[in-house]
N, C-alpha and C positions, 0 to 999 in steps of 0.2 A: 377938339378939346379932349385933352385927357382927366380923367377919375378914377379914384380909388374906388375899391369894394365898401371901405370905411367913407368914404365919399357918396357913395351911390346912398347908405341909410343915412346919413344924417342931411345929406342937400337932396333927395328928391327930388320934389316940386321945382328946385331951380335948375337940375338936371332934362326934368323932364319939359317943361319949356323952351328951353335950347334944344332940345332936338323938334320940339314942336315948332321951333321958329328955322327950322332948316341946317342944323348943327348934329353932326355925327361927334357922340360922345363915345370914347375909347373908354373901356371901364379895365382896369389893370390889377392885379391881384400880385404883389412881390415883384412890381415891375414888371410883368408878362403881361400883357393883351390878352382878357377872356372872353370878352365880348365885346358888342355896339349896342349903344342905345340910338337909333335913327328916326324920323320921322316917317312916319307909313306914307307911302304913293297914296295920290291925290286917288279919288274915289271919280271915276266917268263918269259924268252926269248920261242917262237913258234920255234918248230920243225919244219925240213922241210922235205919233203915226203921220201927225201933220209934215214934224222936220223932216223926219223920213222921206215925207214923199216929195216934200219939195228937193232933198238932196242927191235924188234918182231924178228927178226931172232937171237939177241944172247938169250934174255926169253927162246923161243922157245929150242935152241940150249942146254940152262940150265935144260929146264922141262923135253925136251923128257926121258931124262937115268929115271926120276922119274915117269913120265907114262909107258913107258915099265915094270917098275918092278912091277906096278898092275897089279893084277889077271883079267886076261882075260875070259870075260864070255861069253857065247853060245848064249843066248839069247839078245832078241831086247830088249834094258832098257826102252825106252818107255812104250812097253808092260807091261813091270813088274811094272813102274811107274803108270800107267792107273790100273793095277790088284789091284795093292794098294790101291788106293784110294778108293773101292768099300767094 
């Protein structure tokens, strides 16, 4: 949707509702594009230590079958990481 600057003060409120309802409003000053009026990104809702922890235990619960099926080595990978770099 396009608006004027003389647009934007006199429809406000019905401007700013379309972008609240998901409408990017073009605001145009002598026919040029000087701005957007857009709806702000949604706000994340915060986890709580409960979700949290159940969404580390189902990961978890997902990866292990996938770490088990790596090959198991002998040695301390530190070691072999420190050896490397030398």
């Amino acid at each position: 949707m396009k608006a004027s600057v003389d647009d934007l003060q006199t429809r406000t409120s019905e401007l700013v509702n379309a972008a609240q309802g998901g409408e990017i409003i073009i605001i145009e000053r002598d026919g040029e594009a000087v701005a957007e009026l857009r709806p702000t990104p949604k706000k994340k809702k915060e986890m709580s230590d409960e979700e949290w922890r159940a969404l580390v235990a189902k990961v978890y619960a997902e990866m292990e079958p996938v770490w088990r099926s790596m090959p198991q080595v002998d040695t301390d990978s530190g070691r072999f990481l420190e050896e490397d770099r030398f």
